[in-house]
TITORNU-680960 format. One record per residue: residue number from 1; residue in one letter; x, y, z of N, C-alpha, C in turn. Coordinates in Angstrom, 1 decimal, padded with zeros to 4 digits. Atoms other than C-alpha are relative to their C-alpha. Layout:
// residues N
<pavo=NUM; vodo=a; n_c1=X; n_c2=Y; n_c3=Z; ca_c1=X; ca_c2=Y; ca_c3=Z; c_c1=X; c_c2=Y; c_c3=Z>
...
This chain:
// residues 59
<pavo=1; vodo=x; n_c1=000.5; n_c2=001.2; n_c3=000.6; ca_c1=079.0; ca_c2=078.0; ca_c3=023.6; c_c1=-001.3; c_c2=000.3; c_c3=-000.8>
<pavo=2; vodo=x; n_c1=000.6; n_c2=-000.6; n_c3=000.8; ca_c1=076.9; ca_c2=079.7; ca_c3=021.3; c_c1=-001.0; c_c2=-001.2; c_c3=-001.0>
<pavo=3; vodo=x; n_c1=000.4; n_c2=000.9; n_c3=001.1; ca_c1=076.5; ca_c2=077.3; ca_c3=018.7; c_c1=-000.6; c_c2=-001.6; c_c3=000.7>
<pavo=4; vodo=x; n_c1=000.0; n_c2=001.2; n_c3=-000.1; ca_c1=076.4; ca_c2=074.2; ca_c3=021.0; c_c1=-001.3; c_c2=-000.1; c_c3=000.9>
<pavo=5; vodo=x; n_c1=001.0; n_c2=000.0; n_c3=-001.5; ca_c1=073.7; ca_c2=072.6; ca_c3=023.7; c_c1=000.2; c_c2=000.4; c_c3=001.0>
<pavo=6; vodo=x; n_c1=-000.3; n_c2=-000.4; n_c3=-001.4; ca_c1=073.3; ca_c2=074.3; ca_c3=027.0; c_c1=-000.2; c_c2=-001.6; c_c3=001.0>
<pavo=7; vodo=x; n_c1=000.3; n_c2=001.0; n_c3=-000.9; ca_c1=071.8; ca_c2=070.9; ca_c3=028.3; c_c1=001.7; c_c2=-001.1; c_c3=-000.3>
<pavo=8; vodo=x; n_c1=-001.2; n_c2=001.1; n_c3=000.0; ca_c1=075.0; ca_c2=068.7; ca_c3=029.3; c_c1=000.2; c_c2=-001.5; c_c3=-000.6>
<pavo=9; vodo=x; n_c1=000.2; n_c2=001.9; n_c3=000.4; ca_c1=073.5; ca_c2=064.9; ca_c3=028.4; c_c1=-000.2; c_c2=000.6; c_c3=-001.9>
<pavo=10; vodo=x; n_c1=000.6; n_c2=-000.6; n_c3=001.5; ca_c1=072.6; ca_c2=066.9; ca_c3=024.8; c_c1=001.4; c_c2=-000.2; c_c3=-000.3>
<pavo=11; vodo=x; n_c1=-001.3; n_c2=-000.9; n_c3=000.7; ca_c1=076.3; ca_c2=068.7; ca_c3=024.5; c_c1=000.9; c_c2=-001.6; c_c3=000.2>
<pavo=12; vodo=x; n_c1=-000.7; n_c2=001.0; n_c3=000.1; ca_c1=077.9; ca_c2=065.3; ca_c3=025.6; c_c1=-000.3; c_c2=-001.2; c_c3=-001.2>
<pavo=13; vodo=x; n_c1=000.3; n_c2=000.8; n_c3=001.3; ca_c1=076.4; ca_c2=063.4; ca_c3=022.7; c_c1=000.4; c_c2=000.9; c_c3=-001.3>
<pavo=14; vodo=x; n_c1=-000.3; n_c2=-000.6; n_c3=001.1; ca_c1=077.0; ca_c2=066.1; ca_c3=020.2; c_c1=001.6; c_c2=000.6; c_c3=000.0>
<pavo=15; vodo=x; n_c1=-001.0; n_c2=-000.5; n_c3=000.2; ca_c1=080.4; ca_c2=066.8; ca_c3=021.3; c_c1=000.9; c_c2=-001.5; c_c3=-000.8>
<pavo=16; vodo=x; n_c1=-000.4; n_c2=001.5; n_c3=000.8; ca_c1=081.5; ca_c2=063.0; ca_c3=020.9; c_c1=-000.4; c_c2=-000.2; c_c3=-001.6>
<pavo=17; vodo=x; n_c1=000.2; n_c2=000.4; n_c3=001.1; ca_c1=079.7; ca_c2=063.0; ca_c3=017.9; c_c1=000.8; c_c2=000.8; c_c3=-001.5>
<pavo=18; vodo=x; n_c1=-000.7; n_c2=-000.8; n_c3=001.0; ca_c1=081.7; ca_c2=066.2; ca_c3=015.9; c_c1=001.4; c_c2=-000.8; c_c3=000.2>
<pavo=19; vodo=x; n_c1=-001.1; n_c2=000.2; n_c3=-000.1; ca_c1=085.0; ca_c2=064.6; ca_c3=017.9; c_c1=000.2; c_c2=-001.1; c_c3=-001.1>
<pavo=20; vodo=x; n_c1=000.0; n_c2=001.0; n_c3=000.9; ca_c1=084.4; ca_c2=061.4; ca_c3=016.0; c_c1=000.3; c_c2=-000.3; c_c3=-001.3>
<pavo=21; vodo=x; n_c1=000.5; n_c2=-000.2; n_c3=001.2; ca_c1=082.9; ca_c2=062.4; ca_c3=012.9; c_c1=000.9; c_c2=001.4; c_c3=-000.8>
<pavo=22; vodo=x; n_c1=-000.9; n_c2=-001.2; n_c3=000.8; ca_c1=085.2; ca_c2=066.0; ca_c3=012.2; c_c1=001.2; c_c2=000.2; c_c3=000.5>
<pavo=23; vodo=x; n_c1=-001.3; n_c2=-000.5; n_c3=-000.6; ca_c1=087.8; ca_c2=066.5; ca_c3=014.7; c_c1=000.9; c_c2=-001.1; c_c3=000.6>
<pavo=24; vodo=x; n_c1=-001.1; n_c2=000.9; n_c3=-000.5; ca_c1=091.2; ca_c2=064.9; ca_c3=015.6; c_c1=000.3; c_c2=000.0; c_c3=001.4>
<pavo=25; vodo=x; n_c1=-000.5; n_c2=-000.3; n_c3=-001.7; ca_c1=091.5; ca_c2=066.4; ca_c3=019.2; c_c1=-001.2; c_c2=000.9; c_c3=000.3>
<pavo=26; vodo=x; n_c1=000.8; n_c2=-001.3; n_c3=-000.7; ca_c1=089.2; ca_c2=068.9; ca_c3=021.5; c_c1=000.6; c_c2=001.1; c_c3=-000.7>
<pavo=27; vodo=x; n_c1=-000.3; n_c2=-001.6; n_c3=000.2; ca_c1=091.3; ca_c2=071.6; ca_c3=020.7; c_c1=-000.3; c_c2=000.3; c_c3=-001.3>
<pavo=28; vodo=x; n_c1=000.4; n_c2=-000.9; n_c3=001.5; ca_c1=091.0; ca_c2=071.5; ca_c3=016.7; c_c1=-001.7; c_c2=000.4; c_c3=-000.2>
<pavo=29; vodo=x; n_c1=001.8; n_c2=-000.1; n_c3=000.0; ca_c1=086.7; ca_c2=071.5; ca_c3=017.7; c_c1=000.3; c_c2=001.4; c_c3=000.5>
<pavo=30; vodo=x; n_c1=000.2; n_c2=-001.5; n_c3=-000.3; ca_c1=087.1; ca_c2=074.2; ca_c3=019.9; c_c1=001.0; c_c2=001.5; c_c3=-001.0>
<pavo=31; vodo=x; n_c1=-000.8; n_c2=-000.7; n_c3=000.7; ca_c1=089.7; ca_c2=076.3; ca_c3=017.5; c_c1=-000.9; c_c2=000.1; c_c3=-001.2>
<pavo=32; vodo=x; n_c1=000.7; n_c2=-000.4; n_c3=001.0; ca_c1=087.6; ca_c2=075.8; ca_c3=014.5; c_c1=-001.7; c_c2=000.4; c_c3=000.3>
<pavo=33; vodo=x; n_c1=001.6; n_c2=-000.5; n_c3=-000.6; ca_c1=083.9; ca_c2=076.3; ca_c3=016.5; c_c1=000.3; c_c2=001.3; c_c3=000.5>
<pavo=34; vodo=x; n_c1=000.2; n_c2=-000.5; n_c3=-000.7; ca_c1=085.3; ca_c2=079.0; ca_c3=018.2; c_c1=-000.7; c_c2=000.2; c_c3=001.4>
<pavo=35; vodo=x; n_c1=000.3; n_c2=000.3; n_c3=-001.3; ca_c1=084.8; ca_c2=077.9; ca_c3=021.3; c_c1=001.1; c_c2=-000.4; c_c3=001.2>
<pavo=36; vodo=x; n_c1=-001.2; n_c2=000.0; n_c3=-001.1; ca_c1=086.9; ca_c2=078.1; ca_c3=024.9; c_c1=-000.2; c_c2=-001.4; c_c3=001.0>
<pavo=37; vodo=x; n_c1=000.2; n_c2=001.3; n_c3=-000.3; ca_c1=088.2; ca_c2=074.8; ca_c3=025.8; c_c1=-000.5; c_c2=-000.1; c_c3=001.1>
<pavo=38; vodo=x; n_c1=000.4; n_c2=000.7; n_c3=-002.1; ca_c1=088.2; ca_c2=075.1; ca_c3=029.8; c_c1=-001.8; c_c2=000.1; c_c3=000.4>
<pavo=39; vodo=x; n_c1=001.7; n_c2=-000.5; n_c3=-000.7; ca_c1=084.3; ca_c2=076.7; ca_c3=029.5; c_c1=-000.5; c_c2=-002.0; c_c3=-000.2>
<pavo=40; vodo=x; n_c1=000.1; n_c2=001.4; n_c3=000.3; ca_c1=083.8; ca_c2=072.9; ca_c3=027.7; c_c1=000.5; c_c2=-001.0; c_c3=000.9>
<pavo=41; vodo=x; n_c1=000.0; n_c2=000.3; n_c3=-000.9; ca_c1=085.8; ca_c2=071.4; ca_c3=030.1; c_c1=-000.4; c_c2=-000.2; c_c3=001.9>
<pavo=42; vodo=x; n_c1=000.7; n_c2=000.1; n_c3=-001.2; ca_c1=084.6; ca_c2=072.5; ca_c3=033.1; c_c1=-001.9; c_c2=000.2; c_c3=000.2>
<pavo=43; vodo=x; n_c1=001.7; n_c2=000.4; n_c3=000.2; ca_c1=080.7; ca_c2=072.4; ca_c3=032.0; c_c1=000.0; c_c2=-001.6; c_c3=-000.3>
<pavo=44; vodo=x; n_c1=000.2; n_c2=001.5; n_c3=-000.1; ca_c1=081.3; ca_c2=068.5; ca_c3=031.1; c_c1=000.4; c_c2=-000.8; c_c3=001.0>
<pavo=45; vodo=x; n_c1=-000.8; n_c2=000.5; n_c3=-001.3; ca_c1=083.4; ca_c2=068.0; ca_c3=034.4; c_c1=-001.1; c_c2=000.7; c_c3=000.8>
<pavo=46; vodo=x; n_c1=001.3; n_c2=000.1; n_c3=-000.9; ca_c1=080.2; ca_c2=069.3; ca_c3=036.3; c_c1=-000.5; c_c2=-001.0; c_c3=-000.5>
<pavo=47; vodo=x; n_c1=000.8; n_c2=000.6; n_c3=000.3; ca_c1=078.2; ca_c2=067.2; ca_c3=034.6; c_c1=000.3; c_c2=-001.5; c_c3=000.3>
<pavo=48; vodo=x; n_c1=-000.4; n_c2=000.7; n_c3=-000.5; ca_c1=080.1; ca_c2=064.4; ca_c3=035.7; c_c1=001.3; c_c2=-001.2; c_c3=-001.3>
<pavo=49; vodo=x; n_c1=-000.7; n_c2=000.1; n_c3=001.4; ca_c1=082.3; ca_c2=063.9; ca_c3=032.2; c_c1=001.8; c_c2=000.6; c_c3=-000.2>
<pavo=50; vodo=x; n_c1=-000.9; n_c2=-000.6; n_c3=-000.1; ca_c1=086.0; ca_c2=064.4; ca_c3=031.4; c_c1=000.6; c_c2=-000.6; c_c3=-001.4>
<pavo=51; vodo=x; n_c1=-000.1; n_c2=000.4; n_c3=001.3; ca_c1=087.3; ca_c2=064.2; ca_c3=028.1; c_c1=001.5; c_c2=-001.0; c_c3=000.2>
<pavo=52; vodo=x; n_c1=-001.3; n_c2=001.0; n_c3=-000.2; ca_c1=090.1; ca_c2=061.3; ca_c3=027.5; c_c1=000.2; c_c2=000.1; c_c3=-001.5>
<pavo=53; vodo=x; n_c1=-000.6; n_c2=000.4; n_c3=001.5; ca_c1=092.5; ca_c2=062.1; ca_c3=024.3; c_c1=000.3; c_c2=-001.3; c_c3=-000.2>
<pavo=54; vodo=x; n_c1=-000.6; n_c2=001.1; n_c3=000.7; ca_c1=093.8; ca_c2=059.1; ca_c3=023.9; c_c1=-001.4; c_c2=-000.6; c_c3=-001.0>
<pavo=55; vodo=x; n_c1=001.2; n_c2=000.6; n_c3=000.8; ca_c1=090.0; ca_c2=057.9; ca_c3=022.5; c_c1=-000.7; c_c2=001.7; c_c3=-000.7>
<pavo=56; vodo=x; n_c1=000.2; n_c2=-001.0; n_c3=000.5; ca_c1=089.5; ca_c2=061.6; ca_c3=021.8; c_c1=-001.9; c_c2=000.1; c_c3=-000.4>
<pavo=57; vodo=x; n_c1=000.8; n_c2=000.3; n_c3=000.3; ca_c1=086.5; ca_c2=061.5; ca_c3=023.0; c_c1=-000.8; c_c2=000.5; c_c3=002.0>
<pavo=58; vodo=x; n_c1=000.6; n_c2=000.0; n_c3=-001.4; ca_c1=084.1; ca_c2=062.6; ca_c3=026.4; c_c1=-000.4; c_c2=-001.6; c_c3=000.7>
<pavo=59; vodo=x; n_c1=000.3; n_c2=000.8; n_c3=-000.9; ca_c1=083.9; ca_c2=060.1; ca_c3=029.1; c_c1=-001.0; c_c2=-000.4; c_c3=001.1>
């Protein structure tokens, strides 16, 4: 996660905000960021977050 926030309340606002604003699903963010989905998944599922496609978007 190179590119993104280490803080989780940071990365949860900026992840929603690329999903929104650039990407169709998690996977086209992390495919075109280069970045691994489950490390994103399981850093926003500690944090107490879980992403829901259908709004394609963290929870």
């Amino acid at each position: 996660m190179a590119g993104l926030p280490k803080d989780p309340i940071i990365l949860f606002s900026v992840l929603n905000m690329k999903l929104r604003d650039f990407y169709g699903s998690l996977d086209a963010l992390c495919e075109d960021m280069d970045e691994d989905k489950q490390h994103l998944l399981d850093t926003m599922a500690a944090a107490g977050f879980r992403y829901d496609a259908d709004r394609n978007a963290f929870v």
